[in-house]
RODO-2510 file (C-alpha; in nm, 4 decimals, decimal comma):
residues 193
     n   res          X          Y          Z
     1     x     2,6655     1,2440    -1,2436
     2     x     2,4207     0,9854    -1,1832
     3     x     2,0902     1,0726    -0,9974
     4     x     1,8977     0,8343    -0,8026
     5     x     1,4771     0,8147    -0,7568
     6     x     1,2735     0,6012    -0,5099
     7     x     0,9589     0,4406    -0,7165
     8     x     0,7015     0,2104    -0,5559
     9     x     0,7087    -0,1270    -0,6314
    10     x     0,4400    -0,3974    -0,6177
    11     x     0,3906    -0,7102    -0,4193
    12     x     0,3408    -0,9957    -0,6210
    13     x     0,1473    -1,2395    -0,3809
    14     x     0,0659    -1,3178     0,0144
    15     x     0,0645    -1,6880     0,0596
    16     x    -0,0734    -1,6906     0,4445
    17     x     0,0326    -1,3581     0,4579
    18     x     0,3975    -1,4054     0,4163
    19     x     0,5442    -1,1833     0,1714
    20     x     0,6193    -1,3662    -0,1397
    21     x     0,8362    -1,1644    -0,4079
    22     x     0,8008    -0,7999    -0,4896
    23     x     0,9576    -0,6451    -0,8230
    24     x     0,8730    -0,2898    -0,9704
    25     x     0,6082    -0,1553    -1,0668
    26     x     0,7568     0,0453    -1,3506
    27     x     1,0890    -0,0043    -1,4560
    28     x     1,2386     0,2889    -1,5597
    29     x     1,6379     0,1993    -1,5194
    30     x     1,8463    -0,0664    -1,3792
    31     x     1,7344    -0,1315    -1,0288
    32     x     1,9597    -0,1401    -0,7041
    33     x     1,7405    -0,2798    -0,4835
    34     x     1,3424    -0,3188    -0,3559
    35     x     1,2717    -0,2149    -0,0567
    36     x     1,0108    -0,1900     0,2245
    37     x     0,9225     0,0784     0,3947
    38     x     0,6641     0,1287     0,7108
    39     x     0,5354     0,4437     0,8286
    40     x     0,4460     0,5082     1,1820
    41     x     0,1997     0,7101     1,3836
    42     x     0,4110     1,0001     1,5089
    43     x     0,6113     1,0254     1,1688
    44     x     0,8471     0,6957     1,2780
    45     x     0,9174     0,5331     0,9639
    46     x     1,1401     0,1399     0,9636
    47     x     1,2924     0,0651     0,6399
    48     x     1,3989    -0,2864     0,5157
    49     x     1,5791    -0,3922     0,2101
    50     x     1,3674    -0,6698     0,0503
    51     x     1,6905    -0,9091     0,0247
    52     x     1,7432    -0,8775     0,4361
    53     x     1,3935    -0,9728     0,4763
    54     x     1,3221    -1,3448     0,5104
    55     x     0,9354    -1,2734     0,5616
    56     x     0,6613    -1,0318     0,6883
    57     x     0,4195    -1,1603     0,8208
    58     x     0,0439    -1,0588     1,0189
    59     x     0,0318    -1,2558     1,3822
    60     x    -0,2720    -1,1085     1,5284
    61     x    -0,2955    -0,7532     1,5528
    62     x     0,1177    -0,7417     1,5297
    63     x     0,3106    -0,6832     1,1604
    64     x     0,6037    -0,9313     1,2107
    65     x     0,9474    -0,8647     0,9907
    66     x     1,1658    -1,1317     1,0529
    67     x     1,4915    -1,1182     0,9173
    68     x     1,8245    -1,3097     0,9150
    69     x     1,9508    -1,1471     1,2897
    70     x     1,6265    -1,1432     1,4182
    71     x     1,2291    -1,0141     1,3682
    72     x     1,0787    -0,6636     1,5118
    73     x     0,7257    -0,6511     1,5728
    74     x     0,5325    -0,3020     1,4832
    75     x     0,1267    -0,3052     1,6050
    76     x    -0,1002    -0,2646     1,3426
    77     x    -0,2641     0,0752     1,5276
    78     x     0,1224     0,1981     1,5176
    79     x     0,1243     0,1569     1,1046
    80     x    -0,0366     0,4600     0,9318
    81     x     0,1352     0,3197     0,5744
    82     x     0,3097     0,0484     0,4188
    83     x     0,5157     0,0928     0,1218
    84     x     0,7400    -0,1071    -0,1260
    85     x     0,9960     0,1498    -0,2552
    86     x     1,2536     0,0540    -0,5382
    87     x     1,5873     0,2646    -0,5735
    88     x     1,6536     0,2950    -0,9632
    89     x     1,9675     0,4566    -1,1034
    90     x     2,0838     0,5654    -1,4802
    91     x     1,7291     0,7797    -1,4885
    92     x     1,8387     1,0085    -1,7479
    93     x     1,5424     1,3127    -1,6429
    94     x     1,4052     1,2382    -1,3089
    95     x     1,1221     1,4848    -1,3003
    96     x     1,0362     1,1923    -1,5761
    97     x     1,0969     0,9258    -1,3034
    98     x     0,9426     1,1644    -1,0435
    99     x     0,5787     1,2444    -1,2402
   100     x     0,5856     0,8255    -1,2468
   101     x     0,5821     0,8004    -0,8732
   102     x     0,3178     1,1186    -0,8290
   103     x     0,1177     1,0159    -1,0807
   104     x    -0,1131     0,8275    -0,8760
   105     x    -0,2363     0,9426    -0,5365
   106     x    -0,4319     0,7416    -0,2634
   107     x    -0,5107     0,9327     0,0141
   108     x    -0,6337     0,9228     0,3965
   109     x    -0,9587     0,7955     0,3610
   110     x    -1,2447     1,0630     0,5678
   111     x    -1,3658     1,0705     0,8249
   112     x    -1,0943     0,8020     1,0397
   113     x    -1,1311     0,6690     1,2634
   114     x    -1,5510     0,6298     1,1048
   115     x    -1,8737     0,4983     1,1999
   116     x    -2,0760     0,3707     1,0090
   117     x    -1,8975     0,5374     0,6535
   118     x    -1,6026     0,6758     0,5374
   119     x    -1,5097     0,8262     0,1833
   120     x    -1,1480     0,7287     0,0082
   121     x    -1,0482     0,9514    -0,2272
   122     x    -0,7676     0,8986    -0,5367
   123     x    -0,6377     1,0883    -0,8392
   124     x    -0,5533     0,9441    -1,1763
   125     x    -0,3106     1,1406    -1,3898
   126     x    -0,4517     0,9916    -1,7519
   127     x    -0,7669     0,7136    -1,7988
   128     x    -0,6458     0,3423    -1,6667
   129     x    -0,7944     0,0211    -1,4734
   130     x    -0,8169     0,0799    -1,1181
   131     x    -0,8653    -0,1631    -0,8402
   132     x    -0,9167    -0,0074    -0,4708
   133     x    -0,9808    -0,3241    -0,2011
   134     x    -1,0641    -0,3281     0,1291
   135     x    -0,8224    -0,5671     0,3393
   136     x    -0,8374    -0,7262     0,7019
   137     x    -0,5170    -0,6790     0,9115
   138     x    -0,4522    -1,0582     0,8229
   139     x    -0,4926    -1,0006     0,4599
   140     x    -0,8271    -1,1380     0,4244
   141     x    -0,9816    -0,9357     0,1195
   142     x    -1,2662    -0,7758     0,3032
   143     x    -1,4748    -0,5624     0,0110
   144     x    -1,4015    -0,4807    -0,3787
   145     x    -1,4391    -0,1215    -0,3659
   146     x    -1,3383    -0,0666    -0,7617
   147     x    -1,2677    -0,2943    -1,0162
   148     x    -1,2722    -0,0668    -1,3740
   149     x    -1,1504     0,1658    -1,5807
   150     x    -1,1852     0,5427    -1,4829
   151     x    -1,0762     0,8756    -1,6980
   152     x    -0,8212     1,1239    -1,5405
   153     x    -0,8773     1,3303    -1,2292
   154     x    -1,0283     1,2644    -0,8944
   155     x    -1,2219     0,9805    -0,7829
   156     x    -1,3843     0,9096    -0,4423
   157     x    -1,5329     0,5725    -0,3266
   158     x    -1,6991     0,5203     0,0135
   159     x    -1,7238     0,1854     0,2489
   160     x    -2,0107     0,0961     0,4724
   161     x    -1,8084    -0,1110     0,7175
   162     x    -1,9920    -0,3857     0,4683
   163     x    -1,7953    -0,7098     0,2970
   164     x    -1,9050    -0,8045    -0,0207
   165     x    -2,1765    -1,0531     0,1131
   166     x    -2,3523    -0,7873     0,2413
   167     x    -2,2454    -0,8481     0,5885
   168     x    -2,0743    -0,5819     0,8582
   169     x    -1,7568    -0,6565     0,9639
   170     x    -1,6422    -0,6132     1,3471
   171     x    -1,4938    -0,3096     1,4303
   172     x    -1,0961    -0,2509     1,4012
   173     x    -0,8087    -0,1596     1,1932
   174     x    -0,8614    -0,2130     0,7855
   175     x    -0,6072    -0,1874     0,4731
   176     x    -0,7267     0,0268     0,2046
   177     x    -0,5232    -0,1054    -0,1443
   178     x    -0,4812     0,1229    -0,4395
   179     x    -0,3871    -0,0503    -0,7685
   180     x    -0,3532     0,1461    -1,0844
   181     x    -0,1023     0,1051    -1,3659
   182     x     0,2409     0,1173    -1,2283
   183     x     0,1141     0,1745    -0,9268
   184     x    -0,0011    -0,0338    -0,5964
   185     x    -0,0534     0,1777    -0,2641
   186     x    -0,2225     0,1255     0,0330
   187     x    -0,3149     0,2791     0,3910
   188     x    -0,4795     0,2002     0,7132
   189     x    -0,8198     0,2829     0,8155
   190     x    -1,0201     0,2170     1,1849
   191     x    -1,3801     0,1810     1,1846
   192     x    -1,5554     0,2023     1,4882
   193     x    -1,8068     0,0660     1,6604
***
């Protein structure tokens, strides 16, 4: 009997913030299909196959998925994750598969919503480059958090509602991006005031 596993994949580029390609992160067996996934605030969660979706776009405040019959609209204070998920089949052990996927774990950053700082926090299952960027909801890159390599265990970063100029940014809803090897993950964040 075949099993199947769910594995994030990543998201190759934003051209004006349309969603350009996506393709997995770690290929472990044949893959059925990408797809993306977005979590709600009240444990809603809207899930897209990749090949369905013609674009997904930021207008605004508003996460746009437009597709082939139409487009839904989800506010950005509704979306408490975004994820690319991959469906792979033929894995011969899947706790294998599985310690692939939970290798890496962002999580909520603390306090949130936060004024003036907040703390985001990560573990790393083995030493590997890590990348953790601060994005605007229209996909402007906002601050470079992390940009090196770090050994195994847990890591913790904090922002200061700062870009990297130096300069605050207004208050409102931020992306938090995770990027590790085989692994891209991201989450929302509200600073205040």
């Amino acid at each position: 009997m075949r099993r199947r596993h769910v594995s994030r994949v990543r998201c190759l580029a934003w051209a004006g913030l349309a969603l350009l390609a996506c393709v997995p992160a770690a290929r472990v067996a044949q893959a059925d299909g990408p797809m993306v996934s977005i979590r709600l605030v009240g444990g809603g969660q809207a899930i897209y196959a990749v090949s369905e979706v013609q674009r997904i776009v930021f207008e605004s405040d508003t996460l746009v998925v437009v597709k082939a019959d139409g487009s839904e609209r989800y506010g950005a204070a509704a979306i408490t994750k975004i994820e690319f998920l991959m469906e792979f089949s033929g894995v011969d052990d899947p706790r294998d598969a599985a310690a692939l996927v939970k290798a890496v774990h962002l999580f909520q950053n603390q306090p949130n919503p936060f004024s003036p700082e907040t703390r985001i926090a990560f573990d790393l299952p083995k030493v590997g480059p890590v990348e953790l960027v601060i994005y605007s909801v229209n996909g402007r890159l906002i601050r470079r958090l992390v940009k090196d390599e770090r050994p195994a265990g847990r890591h913790t970063a904090s922002w200061d509602g700062r870009d990297d100029a130096g300069e605050k940014v207004g208050s409102g809803i931020y992306f938090y991006q995770l990027t590790a090897p085989g692994v891209e993950e991201s989450r929302r964040m509200i600073l205040l005031p």
